[in-house]
PyMOL Python script that loads the backbone (N, CA, C, O; Angstrom):
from pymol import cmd

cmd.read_pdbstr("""\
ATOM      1  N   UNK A   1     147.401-107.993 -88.395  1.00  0.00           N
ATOM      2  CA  UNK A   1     146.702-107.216 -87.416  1.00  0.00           C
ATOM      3  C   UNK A   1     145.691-108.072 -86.671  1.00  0.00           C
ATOM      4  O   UNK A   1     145.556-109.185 -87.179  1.00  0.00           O
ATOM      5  N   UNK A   2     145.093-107.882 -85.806  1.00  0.00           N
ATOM      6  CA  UNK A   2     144.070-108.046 -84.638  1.00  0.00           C
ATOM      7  C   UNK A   2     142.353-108.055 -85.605  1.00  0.00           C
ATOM      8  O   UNK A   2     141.842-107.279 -86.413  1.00  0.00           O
ATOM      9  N   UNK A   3     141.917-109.385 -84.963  1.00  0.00           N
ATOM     10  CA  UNK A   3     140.610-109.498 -86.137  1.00  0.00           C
ATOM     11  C   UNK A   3     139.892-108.288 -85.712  1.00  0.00           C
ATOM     12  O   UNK A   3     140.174-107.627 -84.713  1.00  0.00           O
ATOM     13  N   UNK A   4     138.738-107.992 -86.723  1.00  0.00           N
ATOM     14  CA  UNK A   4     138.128-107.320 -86.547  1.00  0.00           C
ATOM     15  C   UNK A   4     136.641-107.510 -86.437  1.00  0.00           C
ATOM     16  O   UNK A   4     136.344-107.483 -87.631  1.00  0.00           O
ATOM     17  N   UNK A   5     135.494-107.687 -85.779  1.00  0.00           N
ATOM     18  CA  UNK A   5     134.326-108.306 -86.205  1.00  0.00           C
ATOM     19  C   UNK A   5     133.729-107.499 -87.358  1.00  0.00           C
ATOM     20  O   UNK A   5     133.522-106.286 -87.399  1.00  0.00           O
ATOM     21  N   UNK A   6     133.459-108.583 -88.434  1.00  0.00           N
ATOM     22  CA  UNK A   6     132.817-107.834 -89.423  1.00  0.00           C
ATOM     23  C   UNK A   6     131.768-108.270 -90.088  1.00  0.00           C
ATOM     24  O   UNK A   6     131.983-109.449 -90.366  1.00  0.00           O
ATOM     25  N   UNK A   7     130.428-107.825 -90.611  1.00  0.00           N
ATOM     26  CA  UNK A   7     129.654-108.802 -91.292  1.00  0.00           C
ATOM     27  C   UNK A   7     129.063-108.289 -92.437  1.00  0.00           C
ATOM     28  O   UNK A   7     128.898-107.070 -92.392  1.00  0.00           O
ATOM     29  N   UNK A   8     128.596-108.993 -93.723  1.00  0.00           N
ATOM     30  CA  UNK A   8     128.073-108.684 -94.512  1.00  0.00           C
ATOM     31  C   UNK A   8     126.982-109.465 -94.886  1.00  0.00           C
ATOM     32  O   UNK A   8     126.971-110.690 -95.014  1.00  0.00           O
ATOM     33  N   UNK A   9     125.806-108.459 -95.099  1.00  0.00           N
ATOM     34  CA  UNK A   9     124.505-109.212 -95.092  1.00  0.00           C
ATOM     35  C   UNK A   9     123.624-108.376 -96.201  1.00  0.00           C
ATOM     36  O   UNK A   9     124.029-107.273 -96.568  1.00  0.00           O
ATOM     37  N   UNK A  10     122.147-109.056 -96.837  1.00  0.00           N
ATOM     38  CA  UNK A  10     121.614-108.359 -97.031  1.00  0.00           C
ATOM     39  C   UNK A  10     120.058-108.065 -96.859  1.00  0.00           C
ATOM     40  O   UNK A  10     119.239-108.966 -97.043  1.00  0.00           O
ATOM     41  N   UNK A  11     119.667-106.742 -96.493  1.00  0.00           N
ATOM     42  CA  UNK A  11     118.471-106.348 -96.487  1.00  0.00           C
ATOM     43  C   UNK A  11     117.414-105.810 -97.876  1.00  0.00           C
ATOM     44  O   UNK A  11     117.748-105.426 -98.997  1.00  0.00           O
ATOM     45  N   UNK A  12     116.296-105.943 -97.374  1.00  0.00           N
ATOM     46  CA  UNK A  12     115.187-106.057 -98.468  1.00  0.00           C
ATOM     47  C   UNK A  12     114.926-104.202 -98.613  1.00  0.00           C
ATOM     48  O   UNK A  12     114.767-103.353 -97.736  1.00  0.00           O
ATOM     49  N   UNK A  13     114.966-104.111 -99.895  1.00  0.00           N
ATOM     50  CA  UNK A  13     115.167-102.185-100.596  1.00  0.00           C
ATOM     51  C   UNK A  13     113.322-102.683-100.549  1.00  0.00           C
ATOM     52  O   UNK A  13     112.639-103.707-100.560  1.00  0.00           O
ATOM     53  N   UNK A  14     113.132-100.944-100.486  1.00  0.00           N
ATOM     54  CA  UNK A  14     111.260-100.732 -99.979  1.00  0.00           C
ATOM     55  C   UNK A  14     111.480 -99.618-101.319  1.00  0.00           C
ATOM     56  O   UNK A  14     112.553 -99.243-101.790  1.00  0.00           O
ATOM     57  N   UNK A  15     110.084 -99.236-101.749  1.00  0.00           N
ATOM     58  CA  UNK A  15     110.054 -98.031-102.629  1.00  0.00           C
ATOM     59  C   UNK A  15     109.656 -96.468-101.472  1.00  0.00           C
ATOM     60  O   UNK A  15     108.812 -96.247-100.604  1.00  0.00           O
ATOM     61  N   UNK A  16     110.634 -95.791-101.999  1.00  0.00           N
ATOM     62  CA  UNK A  16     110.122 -94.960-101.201  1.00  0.00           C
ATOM     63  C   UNK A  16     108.893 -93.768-101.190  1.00  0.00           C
ATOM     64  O   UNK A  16     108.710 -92.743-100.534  1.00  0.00           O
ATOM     65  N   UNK A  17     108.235 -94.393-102.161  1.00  0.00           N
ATOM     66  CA  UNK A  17     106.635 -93.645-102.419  1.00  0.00           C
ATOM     67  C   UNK A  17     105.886 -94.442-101.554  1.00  0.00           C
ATOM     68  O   UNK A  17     105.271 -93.933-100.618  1.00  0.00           O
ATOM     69  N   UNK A  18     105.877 -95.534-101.753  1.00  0.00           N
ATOM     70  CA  UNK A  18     104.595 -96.991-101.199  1.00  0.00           C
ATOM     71  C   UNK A  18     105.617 -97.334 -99.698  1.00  0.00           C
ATOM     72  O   UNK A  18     104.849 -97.782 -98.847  1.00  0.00           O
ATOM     73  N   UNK A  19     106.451 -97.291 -99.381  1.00  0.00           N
ATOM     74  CA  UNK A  19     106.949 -98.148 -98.323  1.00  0.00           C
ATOM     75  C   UNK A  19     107.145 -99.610 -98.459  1.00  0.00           C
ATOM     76  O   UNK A  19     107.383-100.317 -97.480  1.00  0.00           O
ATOM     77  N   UNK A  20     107.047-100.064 -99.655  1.00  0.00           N
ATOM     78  CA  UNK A  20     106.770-101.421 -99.365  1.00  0.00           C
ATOM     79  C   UNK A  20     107.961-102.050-100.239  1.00  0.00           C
ATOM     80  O   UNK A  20     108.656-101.595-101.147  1.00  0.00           O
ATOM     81  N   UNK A  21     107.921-102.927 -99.774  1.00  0.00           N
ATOM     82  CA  UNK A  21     109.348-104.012-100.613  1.00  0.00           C
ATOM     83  C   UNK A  21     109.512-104.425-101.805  1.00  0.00           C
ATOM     84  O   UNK A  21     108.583-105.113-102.228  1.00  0.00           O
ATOM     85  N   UNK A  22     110.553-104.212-102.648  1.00  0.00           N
ATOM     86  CA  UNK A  22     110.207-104.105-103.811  1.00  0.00           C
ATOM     87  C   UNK A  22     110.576-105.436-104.419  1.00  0.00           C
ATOM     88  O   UNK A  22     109.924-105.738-105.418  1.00  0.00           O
ATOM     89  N   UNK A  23     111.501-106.297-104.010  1.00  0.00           N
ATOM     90  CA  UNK A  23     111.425-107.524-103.916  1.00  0.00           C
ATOM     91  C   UNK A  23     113.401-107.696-104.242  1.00  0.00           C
ATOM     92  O   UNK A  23     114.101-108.706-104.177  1.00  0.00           O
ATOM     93  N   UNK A  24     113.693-106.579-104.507  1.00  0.00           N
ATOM     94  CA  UNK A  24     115.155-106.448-104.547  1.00  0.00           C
ATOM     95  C   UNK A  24     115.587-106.254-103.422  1.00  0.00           C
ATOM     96  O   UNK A  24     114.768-105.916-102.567  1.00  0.00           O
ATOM     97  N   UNK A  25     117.477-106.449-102.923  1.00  0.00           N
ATOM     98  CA  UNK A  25     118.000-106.456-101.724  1.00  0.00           C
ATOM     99  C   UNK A  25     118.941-105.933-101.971  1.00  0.00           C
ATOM    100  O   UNK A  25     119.529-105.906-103.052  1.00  0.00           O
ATOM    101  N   UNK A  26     119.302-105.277-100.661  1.00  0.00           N
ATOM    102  CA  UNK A  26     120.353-104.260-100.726  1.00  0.00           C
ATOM    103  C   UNK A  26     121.897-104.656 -99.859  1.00  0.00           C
ATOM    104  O   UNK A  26     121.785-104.620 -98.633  1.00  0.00           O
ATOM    105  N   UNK A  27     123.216-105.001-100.376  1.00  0.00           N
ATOM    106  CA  UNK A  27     123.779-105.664 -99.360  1.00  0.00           C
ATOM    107  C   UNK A  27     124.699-104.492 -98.795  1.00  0.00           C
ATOM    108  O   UNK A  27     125.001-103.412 -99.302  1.00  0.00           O
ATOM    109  N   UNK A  28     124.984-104.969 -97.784  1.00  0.00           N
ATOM    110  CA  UNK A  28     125.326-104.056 -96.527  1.00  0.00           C
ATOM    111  C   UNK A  28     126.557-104.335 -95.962  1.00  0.00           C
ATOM    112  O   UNK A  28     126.504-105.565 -95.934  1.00  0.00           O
ATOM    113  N   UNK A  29     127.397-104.099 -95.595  1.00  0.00           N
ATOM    114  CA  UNK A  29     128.682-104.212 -94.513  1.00  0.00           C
ATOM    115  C   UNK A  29     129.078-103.480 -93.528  1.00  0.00           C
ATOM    116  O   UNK A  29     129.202-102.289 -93.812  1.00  0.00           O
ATOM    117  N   UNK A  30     129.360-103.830 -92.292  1.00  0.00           N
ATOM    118  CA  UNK A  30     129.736-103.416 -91.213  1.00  0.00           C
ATOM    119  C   UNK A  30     131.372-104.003 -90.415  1.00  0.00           C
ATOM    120  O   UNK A  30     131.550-104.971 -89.676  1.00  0.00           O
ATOM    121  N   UNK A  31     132.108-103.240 -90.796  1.00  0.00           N
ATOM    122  CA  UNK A  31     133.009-103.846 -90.479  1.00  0.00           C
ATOM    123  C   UNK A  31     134.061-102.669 -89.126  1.00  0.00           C
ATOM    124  O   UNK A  31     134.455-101.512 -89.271  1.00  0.00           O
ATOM    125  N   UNK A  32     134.218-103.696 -87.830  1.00  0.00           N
ATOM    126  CA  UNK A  32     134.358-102.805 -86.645  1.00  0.00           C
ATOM    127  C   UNK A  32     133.206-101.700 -86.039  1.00  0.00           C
ATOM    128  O   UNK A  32     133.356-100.719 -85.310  1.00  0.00           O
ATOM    129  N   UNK A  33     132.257-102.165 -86.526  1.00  0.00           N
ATOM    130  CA  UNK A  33     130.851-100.887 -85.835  1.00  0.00           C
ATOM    131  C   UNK A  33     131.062-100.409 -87.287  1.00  0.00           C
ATOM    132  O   UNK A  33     129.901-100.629 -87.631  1.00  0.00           O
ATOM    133  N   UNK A  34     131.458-100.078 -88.054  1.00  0.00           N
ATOM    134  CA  UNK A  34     131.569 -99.000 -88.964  1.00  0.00           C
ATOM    135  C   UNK A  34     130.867 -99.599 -91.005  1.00  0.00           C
ATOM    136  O   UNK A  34     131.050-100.655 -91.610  1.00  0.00           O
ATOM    137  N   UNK A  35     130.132 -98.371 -91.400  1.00  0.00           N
ATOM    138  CA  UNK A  35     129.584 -98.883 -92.683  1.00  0.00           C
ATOM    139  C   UNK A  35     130.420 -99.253 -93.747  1.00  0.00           C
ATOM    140  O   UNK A  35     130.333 -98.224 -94.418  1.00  0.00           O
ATOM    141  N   UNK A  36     131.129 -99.952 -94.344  1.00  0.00           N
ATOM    142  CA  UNK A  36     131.822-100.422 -95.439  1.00  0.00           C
ATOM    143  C   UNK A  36     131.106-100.540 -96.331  1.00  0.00           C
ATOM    144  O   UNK A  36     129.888-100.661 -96.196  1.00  0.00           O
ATOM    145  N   UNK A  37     132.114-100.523 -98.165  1.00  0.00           N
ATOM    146  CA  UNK A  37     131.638-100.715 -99.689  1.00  0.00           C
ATOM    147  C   UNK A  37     131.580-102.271 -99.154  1.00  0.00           C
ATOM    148  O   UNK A  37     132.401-102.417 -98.248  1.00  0.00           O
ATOM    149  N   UNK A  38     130.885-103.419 -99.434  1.00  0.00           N
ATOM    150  CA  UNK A  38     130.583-104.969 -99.437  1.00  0.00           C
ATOM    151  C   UNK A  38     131.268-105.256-100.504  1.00  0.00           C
ATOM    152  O   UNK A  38     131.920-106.289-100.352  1.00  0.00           O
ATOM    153  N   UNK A  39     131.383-104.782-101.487  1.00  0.00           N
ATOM    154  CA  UNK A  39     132.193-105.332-102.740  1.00  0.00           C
ATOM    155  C   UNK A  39     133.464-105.016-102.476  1.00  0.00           C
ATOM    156  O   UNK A  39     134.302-105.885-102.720  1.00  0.00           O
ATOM    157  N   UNK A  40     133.852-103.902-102.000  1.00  0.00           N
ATOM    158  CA  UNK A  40     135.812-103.831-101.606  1.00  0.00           C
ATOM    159  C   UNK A  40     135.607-104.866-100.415  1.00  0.00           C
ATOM    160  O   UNK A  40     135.366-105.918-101.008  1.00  0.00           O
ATOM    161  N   UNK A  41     135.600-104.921-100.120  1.00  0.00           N
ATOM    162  CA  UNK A  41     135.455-105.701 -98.265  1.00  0.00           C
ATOM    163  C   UNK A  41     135.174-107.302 -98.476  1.00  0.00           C
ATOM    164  O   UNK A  41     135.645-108.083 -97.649  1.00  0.00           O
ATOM    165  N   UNK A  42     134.359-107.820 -99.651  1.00  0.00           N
ATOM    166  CA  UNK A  42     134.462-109.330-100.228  1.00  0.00           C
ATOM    167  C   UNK A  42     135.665-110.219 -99.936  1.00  0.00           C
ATOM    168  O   UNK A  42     135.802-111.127 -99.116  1.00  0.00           O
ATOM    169  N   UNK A  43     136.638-109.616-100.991  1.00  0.00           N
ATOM    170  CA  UNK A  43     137.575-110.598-101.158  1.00  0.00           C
ATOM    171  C   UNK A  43     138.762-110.950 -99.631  1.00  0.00           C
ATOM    172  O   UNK A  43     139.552-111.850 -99.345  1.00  0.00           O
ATOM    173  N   UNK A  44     138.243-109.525 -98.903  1.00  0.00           N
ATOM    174  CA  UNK A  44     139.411-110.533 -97.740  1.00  0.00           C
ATOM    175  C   UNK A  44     138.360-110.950 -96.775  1.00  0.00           C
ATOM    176  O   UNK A  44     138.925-111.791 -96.076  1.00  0.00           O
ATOM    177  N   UNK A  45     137.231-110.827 -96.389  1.00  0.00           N
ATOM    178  CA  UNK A  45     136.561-111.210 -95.639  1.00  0.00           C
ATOM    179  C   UNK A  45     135.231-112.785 -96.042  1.00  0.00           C
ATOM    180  O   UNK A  45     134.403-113.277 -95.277  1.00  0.00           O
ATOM    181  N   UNK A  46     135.521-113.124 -97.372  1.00  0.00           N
ATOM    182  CA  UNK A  46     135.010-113.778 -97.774  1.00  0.00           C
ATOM    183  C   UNK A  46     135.827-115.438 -97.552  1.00  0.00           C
ATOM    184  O   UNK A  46     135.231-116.514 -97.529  1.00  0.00           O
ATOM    185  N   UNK A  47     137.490-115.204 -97.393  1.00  0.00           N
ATOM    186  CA  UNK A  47     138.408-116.005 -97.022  1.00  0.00           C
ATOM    187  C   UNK A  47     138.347-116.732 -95.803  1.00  0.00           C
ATOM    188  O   UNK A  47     138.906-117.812 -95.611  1.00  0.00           O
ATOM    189  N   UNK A  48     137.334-115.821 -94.612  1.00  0.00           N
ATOM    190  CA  UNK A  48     137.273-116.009 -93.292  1.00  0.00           C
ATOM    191  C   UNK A  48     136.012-115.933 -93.016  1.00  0.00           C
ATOM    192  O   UNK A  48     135.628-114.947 -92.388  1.00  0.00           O
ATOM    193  N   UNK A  49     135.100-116.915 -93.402  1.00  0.00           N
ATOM    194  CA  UNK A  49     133.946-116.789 -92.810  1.00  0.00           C
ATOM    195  C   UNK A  49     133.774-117.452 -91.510  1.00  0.00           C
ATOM    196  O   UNK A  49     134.368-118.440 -91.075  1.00  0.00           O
ATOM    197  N   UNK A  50     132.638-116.564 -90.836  1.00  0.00           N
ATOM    198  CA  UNK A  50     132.759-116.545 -89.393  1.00  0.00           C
ATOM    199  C   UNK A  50     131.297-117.147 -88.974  1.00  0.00           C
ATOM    200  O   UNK A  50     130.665-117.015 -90.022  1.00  0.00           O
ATOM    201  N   UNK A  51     130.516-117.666 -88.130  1.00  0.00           N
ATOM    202  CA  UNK A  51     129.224-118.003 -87.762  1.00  0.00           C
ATOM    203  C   UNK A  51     128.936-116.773 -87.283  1.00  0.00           C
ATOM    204  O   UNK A  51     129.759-115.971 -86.841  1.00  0.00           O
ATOM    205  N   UNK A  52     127.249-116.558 -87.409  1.00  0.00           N
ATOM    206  CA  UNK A  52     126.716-115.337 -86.634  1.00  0.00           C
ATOM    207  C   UNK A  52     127.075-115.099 -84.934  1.00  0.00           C
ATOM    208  O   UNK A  52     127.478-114.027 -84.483  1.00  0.00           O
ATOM    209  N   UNK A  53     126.842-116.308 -84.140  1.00  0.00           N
ATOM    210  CA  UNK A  53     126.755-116.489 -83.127  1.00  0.00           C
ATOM    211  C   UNK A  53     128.933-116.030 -82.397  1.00  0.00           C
ATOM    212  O   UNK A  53     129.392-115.610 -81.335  1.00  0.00           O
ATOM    213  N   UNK A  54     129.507-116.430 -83.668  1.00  0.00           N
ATOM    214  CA  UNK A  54     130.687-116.398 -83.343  1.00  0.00           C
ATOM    215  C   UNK A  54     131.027-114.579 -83.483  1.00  0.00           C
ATOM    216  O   UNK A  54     131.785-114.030 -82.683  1.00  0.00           O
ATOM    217  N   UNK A  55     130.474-113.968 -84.389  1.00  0.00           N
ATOM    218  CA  UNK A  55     130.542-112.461 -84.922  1.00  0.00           C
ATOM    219  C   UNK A  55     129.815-111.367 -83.868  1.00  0.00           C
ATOM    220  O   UNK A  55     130.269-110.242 -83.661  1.00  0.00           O
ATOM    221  N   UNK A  56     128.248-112.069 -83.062  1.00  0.00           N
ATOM    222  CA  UNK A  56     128.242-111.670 -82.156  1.00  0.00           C
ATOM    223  C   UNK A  56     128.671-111.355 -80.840  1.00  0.00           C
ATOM    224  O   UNK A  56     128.428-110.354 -80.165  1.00  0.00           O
ATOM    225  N   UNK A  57     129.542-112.651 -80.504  1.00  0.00           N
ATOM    226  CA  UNK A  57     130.644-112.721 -79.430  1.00  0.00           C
ATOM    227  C   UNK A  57     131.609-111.943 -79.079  1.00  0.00           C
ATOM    228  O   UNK A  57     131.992-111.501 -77.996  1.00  0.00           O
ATOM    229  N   UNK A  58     132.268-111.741 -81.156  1.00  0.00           N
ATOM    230  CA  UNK A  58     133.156-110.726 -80.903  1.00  0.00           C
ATOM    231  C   UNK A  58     132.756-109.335 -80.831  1.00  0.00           C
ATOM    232  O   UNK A  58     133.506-108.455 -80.408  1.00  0.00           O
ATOM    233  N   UNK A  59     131.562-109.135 -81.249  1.00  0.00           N
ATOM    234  CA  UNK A  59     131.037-107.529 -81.183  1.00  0.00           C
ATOM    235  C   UNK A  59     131.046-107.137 -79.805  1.00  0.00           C
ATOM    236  O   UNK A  59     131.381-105.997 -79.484  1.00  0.00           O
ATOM    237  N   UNK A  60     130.553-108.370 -78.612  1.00  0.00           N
ATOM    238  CA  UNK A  60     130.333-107.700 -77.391  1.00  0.00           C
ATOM    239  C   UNK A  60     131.755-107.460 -76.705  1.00  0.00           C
ATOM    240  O   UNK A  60     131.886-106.625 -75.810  1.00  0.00           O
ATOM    241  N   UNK A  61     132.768-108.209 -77.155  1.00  0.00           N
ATOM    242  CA  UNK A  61     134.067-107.882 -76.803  1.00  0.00           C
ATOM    243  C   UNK A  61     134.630-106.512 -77.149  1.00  0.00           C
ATOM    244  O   UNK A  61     134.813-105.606 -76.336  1.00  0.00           O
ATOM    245  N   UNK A  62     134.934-106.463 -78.723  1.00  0.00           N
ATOM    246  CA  UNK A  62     134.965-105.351 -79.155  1.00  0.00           C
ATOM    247  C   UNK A  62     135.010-104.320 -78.637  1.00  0.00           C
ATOM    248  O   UNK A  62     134.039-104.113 -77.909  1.00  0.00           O
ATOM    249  N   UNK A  63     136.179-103.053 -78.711  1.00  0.00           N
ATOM    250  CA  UNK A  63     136.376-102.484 -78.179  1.00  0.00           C
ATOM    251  C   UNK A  63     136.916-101.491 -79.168  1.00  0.00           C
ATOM    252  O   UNK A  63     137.998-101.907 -79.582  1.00  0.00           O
ATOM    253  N   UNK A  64     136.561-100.249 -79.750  1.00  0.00           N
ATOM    254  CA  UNK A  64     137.572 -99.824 -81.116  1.00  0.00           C
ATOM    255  C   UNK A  64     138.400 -98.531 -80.278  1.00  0.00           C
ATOM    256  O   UNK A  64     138.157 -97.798 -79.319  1.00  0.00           O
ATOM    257  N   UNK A  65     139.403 -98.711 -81.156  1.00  0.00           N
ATOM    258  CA  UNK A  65     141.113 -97.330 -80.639  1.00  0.00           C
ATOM    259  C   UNK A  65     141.621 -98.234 -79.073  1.00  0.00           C
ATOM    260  O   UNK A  65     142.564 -97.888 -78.361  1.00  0.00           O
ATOM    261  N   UNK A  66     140.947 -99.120 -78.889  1.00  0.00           N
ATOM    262  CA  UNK A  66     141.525-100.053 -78.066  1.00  0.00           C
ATOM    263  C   UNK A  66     143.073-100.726 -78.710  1.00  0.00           C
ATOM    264  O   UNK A  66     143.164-101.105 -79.877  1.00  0.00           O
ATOM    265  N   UNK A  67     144.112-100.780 -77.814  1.00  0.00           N
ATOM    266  CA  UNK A  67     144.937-101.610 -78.962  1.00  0.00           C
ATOM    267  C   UNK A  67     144.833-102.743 -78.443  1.00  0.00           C
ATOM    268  O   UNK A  67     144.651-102.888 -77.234  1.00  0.00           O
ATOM    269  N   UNK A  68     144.931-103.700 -79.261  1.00  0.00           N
ATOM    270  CA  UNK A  68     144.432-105.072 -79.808  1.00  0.00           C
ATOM    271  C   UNK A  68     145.604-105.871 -78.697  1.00  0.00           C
ATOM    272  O   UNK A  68     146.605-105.259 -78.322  1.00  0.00           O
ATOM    273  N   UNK A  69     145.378-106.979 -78.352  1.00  0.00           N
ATOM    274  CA  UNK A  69     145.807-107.578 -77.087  1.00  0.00           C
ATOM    275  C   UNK A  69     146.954-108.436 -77.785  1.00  0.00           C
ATOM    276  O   UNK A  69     147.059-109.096 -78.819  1.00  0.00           O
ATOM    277  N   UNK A  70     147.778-108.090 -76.683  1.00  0.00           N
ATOM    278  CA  UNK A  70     149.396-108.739 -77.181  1.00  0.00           C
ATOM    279  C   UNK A  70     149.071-110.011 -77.159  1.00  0.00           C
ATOM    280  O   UNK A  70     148.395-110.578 -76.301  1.00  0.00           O
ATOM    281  N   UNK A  71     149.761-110.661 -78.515  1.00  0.00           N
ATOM    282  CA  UNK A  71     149.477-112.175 -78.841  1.00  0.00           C
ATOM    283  C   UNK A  71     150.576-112.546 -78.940  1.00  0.00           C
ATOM    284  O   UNK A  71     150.749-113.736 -79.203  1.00  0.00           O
ATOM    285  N   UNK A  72     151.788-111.614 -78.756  1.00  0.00           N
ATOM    286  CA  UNK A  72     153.250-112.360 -78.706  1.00  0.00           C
ATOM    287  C   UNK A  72     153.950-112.537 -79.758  1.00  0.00           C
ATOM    288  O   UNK A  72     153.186-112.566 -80.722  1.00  0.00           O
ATOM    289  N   UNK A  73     155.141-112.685 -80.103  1.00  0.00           N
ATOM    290  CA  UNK A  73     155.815-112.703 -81.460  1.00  0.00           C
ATOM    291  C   UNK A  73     155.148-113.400 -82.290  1.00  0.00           C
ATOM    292  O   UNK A  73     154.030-113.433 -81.775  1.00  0.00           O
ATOM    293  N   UNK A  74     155.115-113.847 -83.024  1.00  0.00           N
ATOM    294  CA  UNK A  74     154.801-114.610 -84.463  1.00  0.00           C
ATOM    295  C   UNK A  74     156.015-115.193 -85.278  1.00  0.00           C
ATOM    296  O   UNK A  74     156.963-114.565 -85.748  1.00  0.00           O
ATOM    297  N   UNK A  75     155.705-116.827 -85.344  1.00  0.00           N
ATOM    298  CA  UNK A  75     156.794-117.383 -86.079  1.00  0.00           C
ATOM    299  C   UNK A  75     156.040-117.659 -87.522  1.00  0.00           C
ATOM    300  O   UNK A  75     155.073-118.373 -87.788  1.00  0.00           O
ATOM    301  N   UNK A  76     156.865-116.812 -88.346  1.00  0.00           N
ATOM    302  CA  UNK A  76     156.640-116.741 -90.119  1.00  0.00           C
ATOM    303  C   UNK A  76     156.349-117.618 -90.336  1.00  0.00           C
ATOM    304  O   UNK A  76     155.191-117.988 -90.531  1.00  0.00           O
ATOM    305  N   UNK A  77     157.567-118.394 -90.379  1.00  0.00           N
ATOM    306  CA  UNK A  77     157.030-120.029 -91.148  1.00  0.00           C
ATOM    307  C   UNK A  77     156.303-120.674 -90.710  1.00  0.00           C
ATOM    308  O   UNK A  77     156.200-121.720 -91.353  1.00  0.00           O
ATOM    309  N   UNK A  78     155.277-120.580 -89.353  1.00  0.00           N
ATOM    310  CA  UNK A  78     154.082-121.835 -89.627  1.00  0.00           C
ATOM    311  C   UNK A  78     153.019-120.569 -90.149  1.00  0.00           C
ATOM    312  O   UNK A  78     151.968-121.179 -90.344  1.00  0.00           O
ATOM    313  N   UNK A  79     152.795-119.267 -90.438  1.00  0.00           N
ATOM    314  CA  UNK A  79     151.644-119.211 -91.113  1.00  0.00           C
ATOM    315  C   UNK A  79     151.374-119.434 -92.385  1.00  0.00           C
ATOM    316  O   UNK A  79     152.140-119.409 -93.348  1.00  0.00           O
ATOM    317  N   UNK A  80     149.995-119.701 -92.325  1.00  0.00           N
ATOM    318  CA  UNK A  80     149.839-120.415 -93.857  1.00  0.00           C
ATOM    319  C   UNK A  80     149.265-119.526 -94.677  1.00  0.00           C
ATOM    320  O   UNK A  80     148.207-118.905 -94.574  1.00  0.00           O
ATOM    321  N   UNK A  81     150.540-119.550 -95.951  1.00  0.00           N
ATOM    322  CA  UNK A  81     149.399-118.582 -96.741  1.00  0.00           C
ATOM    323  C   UNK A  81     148.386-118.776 -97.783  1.00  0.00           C
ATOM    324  O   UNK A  81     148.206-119.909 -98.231  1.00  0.00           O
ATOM    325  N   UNK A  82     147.790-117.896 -98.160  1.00  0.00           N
ATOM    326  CA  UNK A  82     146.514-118.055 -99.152  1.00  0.00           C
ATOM    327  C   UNK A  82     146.927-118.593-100.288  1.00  0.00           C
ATOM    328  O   UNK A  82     147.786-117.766-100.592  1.00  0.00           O
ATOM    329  N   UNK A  83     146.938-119.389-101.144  1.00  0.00           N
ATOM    330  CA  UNK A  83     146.974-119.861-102.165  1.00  0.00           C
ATOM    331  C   UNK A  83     146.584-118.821-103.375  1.00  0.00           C
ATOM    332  O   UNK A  83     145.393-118.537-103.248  1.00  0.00           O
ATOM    333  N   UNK A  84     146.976-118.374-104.132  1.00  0.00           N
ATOM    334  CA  UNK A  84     146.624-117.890-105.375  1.00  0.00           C
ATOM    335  C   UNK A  84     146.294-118.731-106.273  1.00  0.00           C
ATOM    336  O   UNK A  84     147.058-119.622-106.642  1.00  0.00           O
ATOM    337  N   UNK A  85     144.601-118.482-106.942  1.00  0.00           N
ATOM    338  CA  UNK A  85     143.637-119.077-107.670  1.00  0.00           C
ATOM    339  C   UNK A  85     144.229-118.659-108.949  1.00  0.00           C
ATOM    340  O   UNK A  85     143.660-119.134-109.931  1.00  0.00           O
ATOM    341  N   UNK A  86     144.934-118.116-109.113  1.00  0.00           N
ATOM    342  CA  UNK A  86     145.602-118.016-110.760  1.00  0.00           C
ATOM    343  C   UNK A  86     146.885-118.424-111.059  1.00  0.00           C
ATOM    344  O   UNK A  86     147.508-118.244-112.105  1.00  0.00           O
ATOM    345  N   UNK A  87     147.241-119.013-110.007  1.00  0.00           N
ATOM    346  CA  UNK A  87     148.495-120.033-110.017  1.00  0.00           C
ATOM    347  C   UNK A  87     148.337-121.171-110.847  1.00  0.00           C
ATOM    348  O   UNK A  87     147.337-121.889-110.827  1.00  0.00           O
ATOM    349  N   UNK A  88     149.493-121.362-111.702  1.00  0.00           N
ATOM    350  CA  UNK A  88     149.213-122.951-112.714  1.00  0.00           C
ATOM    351  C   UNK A  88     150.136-123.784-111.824  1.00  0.00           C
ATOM    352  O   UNK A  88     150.627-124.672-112.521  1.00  0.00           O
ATOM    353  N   UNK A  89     150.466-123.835-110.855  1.00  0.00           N
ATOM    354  CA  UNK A  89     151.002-124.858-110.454  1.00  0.00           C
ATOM    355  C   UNK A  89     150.175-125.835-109.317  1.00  0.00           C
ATOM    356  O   UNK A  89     149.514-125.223-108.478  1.00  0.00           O
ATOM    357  N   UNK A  90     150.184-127.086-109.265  1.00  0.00           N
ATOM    358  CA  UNK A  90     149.223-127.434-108.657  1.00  0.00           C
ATOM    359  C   UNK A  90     150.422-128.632-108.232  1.00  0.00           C
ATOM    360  O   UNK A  90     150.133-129.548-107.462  1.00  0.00           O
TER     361      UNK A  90
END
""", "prot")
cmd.dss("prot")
cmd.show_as("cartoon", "prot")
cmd.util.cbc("prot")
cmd.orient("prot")
């Protein structure tokens, strides 16, 4: 499918009696405008890390229920795939 801009970050948790920061952080995901679990959303987005400056670029592009811009057939064999980390073959 068509990337999606997505980011995961984290912000500083406040108490909510005092307002004030409790020194713990809370992590967050946004993936397509939209709030995501950060722990489901890790493992494929952790494969593709992106620069901020590059994540902002795509946000202003971004367009969602847009369909995603014809990129033309796709030849199988040059994509490369992910390696599996529990593979014994090396």
């Amino acid at each position: 499918g068509a990337f999606v801009p997505a980011r995961i970050w984290r912000e500083p948790e406040y108490d909510l009696t005092t307002d004030k920061p409790t020194g713990n952080h809370i992590l967050q995901c946004e993936l397509g405008g939209k709030p995501r679990d950060p722990r489901a959303e890790w493992p494929s987005l952790s494969m593709r890390p992106i620069p901020k400056a590059e994540f902002e670029k795509m946000m202003l592009k971004f367009q969602p229920g847009k369909p995603p811009p014809d990129i033309g057939p796709v030849d199988i064999a040059k994509v490369q795939s992910i390696p599996n980390p529990r593979s014994k073959r090396k």
